[in-house]
VOGU-3710 file (C-alpha; in Angstrom, 3 decimals, decimal comma):
1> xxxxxxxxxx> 205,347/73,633/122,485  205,982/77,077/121,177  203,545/79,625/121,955  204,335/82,981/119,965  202,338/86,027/121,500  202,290/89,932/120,761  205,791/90,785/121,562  207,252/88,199/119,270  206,365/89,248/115,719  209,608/91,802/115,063
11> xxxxxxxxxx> 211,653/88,657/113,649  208,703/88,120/111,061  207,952/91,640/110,232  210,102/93,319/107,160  212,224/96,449/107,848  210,066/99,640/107,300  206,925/98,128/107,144  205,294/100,417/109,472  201,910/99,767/108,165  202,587/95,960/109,045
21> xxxxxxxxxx> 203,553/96,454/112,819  200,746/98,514/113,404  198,278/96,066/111,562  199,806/93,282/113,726  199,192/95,118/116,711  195,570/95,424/116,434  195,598/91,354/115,454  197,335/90,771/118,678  194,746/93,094/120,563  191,781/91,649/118,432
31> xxxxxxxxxx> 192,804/87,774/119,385  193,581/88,624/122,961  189,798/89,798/123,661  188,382/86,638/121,560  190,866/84,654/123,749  189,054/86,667/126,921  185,710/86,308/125,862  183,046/83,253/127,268  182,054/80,610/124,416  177,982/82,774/123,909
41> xxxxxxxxxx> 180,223/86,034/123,620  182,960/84,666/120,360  180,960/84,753/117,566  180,414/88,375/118,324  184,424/89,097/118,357  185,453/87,167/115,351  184,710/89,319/112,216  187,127/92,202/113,823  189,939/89,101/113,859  188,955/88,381/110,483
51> xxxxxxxxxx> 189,118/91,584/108,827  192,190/92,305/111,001  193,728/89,545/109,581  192,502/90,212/106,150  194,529/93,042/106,119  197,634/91,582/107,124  197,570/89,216/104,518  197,092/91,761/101,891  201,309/93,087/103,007  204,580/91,749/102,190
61> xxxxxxxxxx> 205,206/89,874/105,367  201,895/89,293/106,620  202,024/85,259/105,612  204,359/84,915/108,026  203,485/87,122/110,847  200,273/85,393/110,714  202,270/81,390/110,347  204,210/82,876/113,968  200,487/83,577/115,307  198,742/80,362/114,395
71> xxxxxxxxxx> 198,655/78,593/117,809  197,345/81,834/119,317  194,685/82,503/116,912  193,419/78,809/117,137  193,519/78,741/120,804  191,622/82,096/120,723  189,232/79,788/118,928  188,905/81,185/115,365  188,095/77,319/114,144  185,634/76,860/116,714
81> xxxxxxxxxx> 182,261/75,471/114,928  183,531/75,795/111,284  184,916/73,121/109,104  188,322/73,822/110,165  188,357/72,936/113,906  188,790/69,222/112,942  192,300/69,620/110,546  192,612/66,076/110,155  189,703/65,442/108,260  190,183/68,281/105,850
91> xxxxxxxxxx> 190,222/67,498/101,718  193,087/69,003/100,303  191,057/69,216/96,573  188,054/71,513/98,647  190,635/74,572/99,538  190,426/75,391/95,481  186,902/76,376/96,182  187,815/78,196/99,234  189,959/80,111/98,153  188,288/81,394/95,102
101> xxxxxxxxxx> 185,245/81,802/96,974  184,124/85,612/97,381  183,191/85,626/100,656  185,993/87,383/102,131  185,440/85,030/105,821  185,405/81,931/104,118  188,760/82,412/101,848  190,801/84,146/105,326  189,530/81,428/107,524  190,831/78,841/104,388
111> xxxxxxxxxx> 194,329/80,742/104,468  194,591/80,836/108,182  194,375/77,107/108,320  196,913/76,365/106,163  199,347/78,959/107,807  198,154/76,645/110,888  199,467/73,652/109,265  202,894/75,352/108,361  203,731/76,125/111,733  202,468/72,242/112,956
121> xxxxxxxxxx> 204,057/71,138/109,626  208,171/72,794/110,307  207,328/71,449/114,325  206,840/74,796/115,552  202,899/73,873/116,584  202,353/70,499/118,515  199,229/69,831/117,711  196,895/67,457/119,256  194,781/66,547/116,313  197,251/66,126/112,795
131> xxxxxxxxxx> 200,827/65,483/113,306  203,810/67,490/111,664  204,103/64,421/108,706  200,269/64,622/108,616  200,351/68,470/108,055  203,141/68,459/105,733  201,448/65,880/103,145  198,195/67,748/103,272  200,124/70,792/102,513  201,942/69,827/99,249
141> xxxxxxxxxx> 198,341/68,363/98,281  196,863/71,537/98,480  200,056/73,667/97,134  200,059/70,635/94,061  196,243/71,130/93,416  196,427/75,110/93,198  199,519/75,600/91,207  197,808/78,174/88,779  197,733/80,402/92,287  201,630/79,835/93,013
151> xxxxxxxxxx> 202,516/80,514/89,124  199,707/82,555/87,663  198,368/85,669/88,213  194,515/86,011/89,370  192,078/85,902/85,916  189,387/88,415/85,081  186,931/86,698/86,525  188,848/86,294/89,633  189,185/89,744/89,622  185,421/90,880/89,066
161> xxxxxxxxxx> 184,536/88,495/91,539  186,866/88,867/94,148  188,679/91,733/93,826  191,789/92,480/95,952  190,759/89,295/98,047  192,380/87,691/95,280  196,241/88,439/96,340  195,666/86,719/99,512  195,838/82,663/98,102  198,749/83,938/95,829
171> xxxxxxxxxx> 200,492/85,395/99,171  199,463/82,925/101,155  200,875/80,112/98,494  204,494/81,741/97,492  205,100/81,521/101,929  203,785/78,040/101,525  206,248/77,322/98,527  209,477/79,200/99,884  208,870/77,577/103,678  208,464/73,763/102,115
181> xxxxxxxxxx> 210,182/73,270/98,953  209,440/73,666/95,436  210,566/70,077/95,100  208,077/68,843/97,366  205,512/71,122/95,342  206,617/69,092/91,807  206,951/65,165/93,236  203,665/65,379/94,618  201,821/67,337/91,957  203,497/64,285/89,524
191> xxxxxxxxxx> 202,069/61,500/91,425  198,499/63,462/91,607  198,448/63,962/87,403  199,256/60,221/86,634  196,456/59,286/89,823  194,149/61,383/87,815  195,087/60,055/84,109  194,662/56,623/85,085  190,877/57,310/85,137  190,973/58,828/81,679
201> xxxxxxxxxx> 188,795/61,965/82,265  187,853/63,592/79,289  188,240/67,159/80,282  192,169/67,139/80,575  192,373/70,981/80,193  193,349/71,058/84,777  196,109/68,664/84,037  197,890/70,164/81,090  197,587/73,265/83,207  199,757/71,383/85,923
211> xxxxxxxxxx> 202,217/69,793/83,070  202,709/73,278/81,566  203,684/74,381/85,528  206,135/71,887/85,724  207,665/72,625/82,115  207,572/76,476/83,826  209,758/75,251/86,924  212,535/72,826/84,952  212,981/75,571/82,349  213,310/78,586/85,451
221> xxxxxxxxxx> 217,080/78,414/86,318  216,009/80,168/89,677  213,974/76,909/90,936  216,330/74,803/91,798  213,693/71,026/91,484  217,075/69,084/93,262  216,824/65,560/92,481  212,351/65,585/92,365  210,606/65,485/88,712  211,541/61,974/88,543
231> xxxxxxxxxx> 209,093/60,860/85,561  208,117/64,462/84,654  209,710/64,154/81,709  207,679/61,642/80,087  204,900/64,430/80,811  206,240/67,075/79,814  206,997/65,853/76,693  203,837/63,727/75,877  202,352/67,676/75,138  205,081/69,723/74,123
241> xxxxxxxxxx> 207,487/67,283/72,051  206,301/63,589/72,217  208,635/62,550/68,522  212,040/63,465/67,217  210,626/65,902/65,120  209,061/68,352/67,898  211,337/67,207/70,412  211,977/71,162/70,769  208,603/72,298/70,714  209,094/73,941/67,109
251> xxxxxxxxxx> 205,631/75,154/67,175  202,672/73,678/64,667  203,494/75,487/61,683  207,297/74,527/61,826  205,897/71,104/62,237  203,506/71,183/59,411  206,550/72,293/57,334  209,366/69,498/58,542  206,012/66,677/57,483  206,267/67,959/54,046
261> xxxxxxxxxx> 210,110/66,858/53,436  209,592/63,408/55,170  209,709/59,958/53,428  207,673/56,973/54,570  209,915/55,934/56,888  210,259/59,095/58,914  206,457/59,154/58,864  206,049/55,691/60,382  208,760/56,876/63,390  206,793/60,091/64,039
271> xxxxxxxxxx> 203,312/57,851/64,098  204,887/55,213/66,048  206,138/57,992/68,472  202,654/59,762/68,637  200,799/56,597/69,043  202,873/55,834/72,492  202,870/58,924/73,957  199,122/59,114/73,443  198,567/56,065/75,204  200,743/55,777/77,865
281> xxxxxxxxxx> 199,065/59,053/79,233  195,553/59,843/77,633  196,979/62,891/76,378  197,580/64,244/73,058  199,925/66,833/71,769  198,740/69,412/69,521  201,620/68,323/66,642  200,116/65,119/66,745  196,655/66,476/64,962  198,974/68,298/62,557
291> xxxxxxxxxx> 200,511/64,467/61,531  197,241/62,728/61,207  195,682/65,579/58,879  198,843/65,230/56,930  198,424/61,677/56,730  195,047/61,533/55,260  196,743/61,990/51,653  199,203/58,941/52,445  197,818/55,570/53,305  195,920/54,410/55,334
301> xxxxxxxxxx> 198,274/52,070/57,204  199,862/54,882/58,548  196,762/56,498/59,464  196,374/53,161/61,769  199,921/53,695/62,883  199,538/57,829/64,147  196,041/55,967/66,232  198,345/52,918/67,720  195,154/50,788/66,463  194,750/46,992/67,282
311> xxxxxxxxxx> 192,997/44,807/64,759  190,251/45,040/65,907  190,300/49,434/65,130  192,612/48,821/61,870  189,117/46,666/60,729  186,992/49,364/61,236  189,441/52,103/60,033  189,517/50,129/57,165  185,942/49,293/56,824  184,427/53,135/57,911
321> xxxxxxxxxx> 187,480/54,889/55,393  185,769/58,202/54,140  183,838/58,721/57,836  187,106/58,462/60,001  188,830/61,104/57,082  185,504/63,530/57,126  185,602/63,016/61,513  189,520/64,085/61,273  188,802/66,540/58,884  185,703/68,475/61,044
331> xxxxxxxxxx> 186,980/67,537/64,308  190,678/67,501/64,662  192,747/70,788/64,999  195,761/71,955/66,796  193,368/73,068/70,067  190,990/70,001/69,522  193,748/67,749/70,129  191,675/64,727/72,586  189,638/64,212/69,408  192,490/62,034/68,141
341> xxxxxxxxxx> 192,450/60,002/71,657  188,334/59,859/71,287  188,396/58,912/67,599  191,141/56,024/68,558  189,074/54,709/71,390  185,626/54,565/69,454  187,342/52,685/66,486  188,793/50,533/69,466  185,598/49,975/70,818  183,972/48,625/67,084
351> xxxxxxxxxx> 180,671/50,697/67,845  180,474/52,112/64,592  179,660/48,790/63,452  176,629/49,186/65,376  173,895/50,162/62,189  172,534/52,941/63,200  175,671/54,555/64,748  178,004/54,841/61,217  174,896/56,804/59,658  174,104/58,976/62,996
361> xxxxxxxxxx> 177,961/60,006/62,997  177,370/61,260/59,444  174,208/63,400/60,771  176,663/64,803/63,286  179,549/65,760/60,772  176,604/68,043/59,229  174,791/69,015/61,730  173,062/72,608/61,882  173,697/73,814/65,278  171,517/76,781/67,344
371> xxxxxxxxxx> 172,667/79,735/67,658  172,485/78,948/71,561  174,227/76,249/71,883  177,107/78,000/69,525  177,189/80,780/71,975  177,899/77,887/75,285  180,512/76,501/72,760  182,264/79,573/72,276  182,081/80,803/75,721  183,046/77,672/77,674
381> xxxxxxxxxx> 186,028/77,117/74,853  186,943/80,043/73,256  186,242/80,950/69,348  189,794/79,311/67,776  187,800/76,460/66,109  184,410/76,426/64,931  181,611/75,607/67,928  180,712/72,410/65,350  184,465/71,275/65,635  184,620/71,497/68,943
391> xxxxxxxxxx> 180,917/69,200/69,380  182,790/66,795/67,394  185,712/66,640/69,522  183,065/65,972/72,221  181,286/63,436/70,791  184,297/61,218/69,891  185,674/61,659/73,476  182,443/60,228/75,025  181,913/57,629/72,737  185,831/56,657/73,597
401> xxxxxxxxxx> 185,383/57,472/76,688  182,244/56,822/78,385  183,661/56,361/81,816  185,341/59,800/81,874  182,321/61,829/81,777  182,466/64,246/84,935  179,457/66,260/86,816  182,278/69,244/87,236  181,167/71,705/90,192  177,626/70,989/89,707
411> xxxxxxxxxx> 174,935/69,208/91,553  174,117/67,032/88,265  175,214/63,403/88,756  172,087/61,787/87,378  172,238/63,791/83,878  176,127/62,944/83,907  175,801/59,098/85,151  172,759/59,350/82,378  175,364/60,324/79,588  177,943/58,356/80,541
421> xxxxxxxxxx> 175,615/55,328/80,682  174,149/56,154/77,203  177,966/56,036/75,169  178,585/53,315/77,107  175,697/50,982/75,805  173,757/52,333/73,877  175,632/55,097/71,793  172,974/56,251/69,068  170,646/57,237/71,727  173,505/59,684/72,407
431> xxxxxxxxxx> 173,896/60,536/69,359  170,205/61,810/69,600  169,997/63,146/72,364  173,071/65,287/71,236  171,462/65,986/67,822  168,321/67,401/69,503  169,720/69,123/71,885  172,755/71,376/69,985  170,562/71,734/66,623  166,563/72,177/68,447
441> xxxxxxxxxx> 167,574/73,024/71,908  164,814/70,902/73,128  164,891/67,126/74,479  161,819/65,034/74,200  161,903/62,137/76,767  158,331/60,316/78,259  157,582/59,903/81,203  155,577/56,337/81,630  153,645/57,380/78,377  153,665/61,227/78,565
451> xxxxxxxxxx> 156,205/63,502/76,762  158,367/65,837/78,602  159,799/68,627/76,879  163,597/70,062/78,447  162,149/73,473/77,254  158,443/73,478/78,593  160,063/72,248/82,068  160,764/73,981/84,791  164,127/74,457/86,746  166,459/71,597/86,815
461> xxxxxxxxxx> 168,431/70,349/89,931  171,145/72,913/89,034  170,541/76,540/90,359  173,374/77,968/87,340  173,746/76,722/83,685  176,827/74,040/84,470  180,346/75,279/82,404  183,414/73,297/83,805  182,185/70,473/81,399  182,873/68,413/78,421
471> xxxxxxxxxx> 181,650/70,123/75,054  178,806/67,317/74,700  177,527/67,712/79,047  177,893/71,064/77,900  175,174/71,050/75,695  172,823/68,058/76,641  172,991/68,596/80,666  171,076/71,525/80,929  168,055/69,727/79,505  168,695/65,995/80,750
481> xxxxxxxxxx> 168,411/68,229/84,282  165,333/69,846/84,158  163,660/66,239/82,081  165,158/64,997/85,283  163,840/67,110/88,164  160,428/67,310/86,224  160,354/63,261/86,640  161,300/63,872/90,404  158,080/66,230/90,452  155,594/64,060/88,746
491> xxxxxxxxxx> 155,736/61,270/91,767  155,142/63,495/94,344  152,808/61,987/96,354  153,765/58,635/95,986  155,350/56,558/98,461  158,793/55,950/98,610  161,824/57,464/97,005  160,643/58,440/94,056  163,911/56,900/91,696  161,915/53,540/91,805
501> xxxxxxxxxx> 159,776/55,533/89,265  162,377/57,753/87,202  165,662/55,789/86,921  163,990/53,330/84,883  162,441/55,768/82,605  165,289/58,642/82,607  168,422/55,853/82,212  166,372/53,032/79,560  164,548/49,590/79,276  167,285/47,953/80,657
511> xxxxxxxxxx> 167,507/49,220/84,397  165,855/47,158/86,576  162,278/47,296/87,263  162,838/45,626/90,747  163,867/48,125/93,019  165,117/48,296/96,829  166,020/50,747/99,039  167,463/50,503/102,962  166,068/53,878/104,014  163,099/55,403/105,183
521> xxxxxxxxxx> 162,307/58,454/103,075  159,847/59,960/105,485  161,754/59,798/108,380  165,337/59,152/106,937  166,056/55,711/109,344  167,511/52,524/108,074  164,727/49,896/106,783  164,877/46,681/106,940  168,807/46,625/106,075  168,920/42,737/106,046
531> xxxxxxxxxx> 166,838/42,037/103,442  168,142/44,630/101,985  171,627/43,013/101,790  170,039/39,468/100,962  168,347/41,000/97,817  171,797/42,732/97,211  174,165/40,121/97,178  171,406/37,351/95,262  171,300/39,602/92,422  174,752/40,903/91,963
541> xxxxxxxxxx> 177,137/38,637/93,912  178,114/36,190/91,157  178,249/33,058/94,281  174,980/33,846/95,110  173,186/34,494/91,576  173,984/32,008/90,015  177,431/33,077/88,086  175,432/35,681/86,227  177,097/38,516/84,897  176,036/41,976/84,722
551> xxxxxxxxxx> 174,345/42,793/81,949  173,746/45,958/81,751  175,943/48,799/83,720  172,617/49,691/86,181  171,972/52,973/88,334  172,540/52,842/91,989  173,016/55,628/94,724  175,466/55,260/97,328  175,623/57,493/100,830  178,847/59,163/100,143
561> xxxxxxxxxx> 180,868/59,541/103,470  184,099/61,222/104,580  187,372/59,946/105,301  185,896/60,292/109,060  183,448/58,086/107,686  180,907/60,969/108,039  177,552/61,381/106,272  178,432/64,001/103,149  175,115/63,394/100,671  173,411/60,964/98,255
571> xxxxxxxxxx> 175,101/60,101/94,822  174,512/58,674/91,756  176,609/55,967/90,217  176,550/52,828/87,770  177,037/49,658/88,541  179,562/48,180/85,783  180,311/44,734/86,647  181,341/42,186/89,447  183,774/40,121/89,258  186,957/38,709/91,068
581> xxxxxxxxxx> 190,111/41,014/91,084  193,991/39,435/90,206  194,239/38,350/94,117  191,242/36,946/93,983  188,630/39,593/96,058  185,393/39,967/94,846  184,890/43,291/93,792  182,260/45,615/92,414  183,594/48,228/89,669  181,302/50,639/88,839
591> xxxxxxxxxx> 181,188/54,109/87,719  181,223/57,356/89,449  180,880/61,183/87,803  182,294/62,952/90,119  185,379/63,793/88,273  187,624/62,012/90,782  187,136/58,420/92,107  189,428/58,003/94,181  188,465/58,831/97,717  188,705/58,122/101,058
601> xxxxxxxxxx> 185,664/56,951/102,293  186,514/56,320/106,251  186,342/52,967/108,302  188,877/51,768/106,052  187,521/52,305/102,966  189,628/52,999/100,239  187,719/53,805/96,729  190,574/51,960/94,150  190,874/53,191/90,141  193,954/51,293/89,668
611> xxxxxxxxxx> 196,269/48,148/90,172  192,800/45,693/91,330  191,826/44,602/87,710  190,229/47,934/87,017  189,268/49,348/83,491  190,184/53,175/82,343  187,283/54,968/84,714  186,196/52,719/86,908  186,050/53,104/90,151  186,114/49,519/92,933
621> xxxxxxxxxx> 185,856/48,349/96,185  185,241/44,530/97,844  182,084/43,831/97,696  181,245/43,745/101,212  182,847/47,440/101,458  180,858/48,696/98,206  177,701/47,088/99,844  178,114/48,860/103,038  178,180/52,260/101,057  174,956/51,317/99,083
631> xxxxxxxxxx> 171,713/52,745/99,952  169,628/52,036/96,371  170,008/49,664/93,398  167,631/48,294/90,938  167,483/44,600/89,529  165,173/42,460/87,323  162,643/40,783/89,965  162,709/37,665/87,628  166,183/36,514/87,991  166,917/37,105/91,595
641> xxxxxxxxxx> 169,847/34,562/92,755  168,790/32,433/96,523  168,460/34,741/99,633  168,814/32,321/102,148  172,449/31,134/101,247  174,150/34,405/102,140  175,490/33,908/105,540  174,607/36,275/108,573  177,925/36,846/109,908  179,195/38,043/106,255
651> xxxxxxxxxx> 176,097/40,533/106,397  176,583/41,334/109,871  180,377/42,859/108,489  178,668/44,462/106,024  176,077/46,140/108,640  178,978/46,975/111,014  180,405/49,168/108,257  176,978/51,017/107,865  176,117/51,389/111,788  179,805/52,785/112,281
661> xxxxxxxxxx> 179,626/55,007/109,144  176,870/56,772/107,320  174,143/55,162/109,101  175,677/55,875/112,897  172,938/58,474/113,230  169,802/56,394/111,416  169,298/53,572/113,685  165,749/52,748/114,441  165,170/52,621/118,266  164,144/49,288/118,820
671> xxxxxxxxxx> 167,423/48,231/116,815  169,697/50,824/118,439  170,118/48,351/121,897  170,813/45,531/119,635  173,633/47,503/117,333  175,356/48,440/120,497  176,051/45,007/121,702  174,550/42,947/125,264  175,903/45,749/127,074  174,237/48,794/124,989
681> x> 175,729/52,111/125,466
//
């Protein structure tokens, strides 16, 4: 174990920098008296490390003066009661937040961890909680999720908000880079974008960030990527040159030009080549809008091509002619470029078939929107199409893509799951909801027989007006929130949780009026968790009901938990179907909005969105381990499946899971002895 102390930091400090070594001496003086002091007397001692520290990180050098001084400053106790004394169970997708944050504490605290994790990472801090392989994976997580603050320089808003503080993540991330490896940076940050386009989110604006980073590093002759970026090509190119014809990212207007001079055949290569670029990744290039405008003069067969449509969307291509030309037309430009994914996906999908959907697409196309919602169109996306065009880009991708509506950073999972749940089965009550809400900026919903207006309501669950969201969540969320929260405040006074009450009437007829729930809301215990289970598993477990599909996708809340399998909140979700997976495991697959599904949820479990049978967005887990996550779910009290034929021992896993998990802290006394076994504590 190395142990660096004050009179080791002339290695690490640049030649010259005489307002380094000076700053470094106060450090050492300021962590030598929090090292001195008794546990009551830290707290006190702590903001002169901080802002000592601060400074350092703010000079050439100071990254790694600070990287020589990590074991000190921890064992001084800097982590001590914060988030960061426990490194092992940090989330490498949380430091973005940190470090943007502008509390000055919170960001130096963020950046002295990770200088922690360097030194444990290159074996230079033994550490008794993460180990060096440990520290080094978390690290190229973090440096792979905040590329923008390795490559990019800090934004206006970064600026107005936090100033100077804002050098200290790009210092702090050019050490990280230099000390592990750019090529570590690029393999990792690979795997993470095709994790994250497996689930098919609709806002795809982070990853093209991270594709145009890597297209940055292979075309810089001073990064030298080794023998990483295996399978960043494909990448790469799906955005910037997916066909013969852009292969060297002419630019659109070259493009546009080179269409003009092709014959049918070149046409059907380039809309071939679009087509599989599109979806093998969920992405779409910009030239591939310019080809599908150009193609509405030729035929429609190659119109079909440009989509890679099955029958099933050729039909209703076919069938729907002028509306799919008029939705190209309004909604697909050079920077709406997902509309062409969208559009592909709802002709997949045959909705427009639906009657009332074909005619409420047509109302959209004309729509007369407010001059507020034009103004959270424009700000959230920029003015370079029209705030109309971009709606319609919206629109398309939820209807194509139900499952890859996300919350964003916002506390609104019931208005999302709401959304998501709405394209998903019933799609013209979208298209309402959207129509009222961009052209009146007002939503009527009732409320068991009274009308609630989104404008005569008061706050929503949301303290800010959400903006890190799709063009359509854009819009409707703000008003599905406060509909929501004024629901919430109509059954006060009632017993019980009150989403027995507003899921049903928020979400539609068909959520389930039967409704159970495993926790006491007045004093926050588990409840009678085995009949809980029993109702679970006799109206969703396909052995036990009777071989009854879902439905329906229904709303359920699950207590989210760590990958220390701690407590972290409640959370809306849908439940999509059940059904057996390709090795045979019953699984759940349901739907979560929280913009990435796959997490670690401790104890072993291991949230899945690919490779076990799942769908583009779904989210799954055996049904035991989904169960043992659960806390609420809804089902129709007439078709519930037999209760007595689930067997004890397969709840009693199922309970395990909870008492070890989110529930370790909820046991009712006269159950705790039990829990604990003949020999209790």
């Amino acid at each position: 174990m190395t142990t660096y102390g004050p009179t080791q930091d002339a290695n690490e400090t640049p030649a010259g920098n005489d307002k380094l070594v000076g700053l470094l001496a106060k450090l050492d003086e300021a962590t030598t008296l929090l090292t001195n002091s008794r546990e009551f007397a830290k707290p006190a001692k702590l903001p002169r490390v901080f802002d000592t520290a601060r400074r350092v990180l703010l000079q050439e050098g100071g990254a790694a003066a600070i990287e020589a001084r990590a074991q000190a400053l921890e064992e001084a106790g800097v982590f001590v009661g914060s988030d960061w004394e426990t490194p092992q169970y940090l989330v490498p997708s949380l430091t973005t937040h940190s470090l943007k944050s502008t509390d000055t504490n919170t960001v130096v605290i963020e950046v002295l961890s990770e200088l922690r994790l360097l030194a444990v990472a290159k074996g230079d801090y033994l550490h008794p909680l993460i180990s060096s392989e440990q520290a080094h994976h978390y690290l190229t997580q973090v440096l792979a999720l905040n590329l923008s603050l390795l490559f990019g320089t800090p934004s206006e808003a970064e600026r107005e908000s936090q100033g100077r503080l804002a050098q200290i993540p790009r210092h702090l991330f050019h050490h990280l880079a230099d000390r592990i490896g750019y090529e570590h940076i690029i393999d990792r940050l690979i795997d993470e974008i095709w994790r994250i386009l497996q689930q098919r989110p609709i806002l795809v604006e982070p990853v093209k960030q991270m594709i145009t980073q890597i297209a940055i590093c292979q075309a810089n002759p001073e990064i030298d990527l080794g023998v990483s970026g295996q399978g960043a090509d494909r990448l790469v190119s799906s955005l910037f040159g997916p066909t013969q014809a852009c292969r060297e990212d002419p630019g659109v207007e070259v493009y546009r030009e080179r269409l003009v001079s092709m014959d049918s055949s070149a046409l059907q290569s380039e809309a071939t080549g679009f087509a599989r670029a599109m979806h093998d990744t969920g992405l779409v290039s910009p030239y591939h809008t310019v080809l599908l405008r150009h193609l509405l003069d030729h035929s429609d067969h190659l119109l079909s091509e440009a989509l890679g449509l099955s029958s099933t969307g050729r039909d209703c291509l076919l069938c729907y002619h002028e509306l799919v030309h008029a939705l190209i037309r309004a909604g697909v430009h050079p920077t709406t470029p997902q509309a062409v994914y969208g559009l592909t996906l709802t002709l997949e999908r045959g909705i427009l078939y639906q009657p009332p959907v074909a005619p409420a697409m047509w109302r959209q196309l004309g729509l007369s929107l407010s001059e507020w919602s034009k103004a959270r169109l424009n700000l959230a996306f920029g003015d370079s199409v029209s705030p109309r065009a971009r709606l319609v880009e919206g629109v398309l991708c939820v209807l194509g893509l139900p499952l890859g509506v996300g919350q964003g950073n916002n506390p609104t999972c019931q208005s999302a799951r709401a959304l998501s749940m709405w394209a998903y089965n019933d799609p013209d009550y979208l298209l309402q909801m959207v129509a009222w809400a961009a052209r009146d900026d007002d939503i009527i919903m009732h409320f068991e027989g009274m009308p609630l207006s989104s404008m005569a309501s008061l706050s929503g669950v949301a303290t800010e007006l959400p903006m890190d969201l799709d063009p359509v969540s854009l819009i409707v969320v703000p008003h599905l929130d406060r509909i929501y929260a004024e629901m919430v405040r109509r059954c006060i006074g009632r017993e019980g949780d009150p989403h027995r009450w507003v899921n049903p009437e928020f979400h539609g007829w068909w959520s389930g009026r039967g409704f159970r729930i495993n926790v006491d809301v007045a004093t926050g215990q588990l409840d009678e968790l085995d009949a809980f289970l029993r109702h679970f598993y006799a109206s969703y477990h396909p052995y036990y009901n009777g071989n009854q599909p879902l439905i329906h996708p229904q709303p359920a809340g699950i207590a989210v938990t760590d990958s220390a399998a701690r407590f972290i909140g409640w959370h809306a979700i849908t439940i999509l179907r059940v059904s057996l997976d390709p090795d045979d495991v019953m699984r759940v697959y349901f739907f979560n909005p929280n913009n990435d599904s796959g997490q670690d949820w401790g104890d072993g479990i291991q949230v899945s969105t690919a490779r076990h049978g799942e769908r583009f967005g779904e989210s799954s887990l055996p049904f035991e381990e989904f169960a043992s996550r659960l806390y609420i779910f809804h089902y129709d009290p007439l078709e519930r499946g037999e209760l007595a034929e689930i067997t004890q021992q397969e709840l009693d896993r199922v309970i395990g899971h909870i008492h070890r998990s989110w529930g370790a802290n909820r046991i009712p006394p006269t159950n705790l002895q039990a829990s604990m076994g003949p020999e209790g504590a």
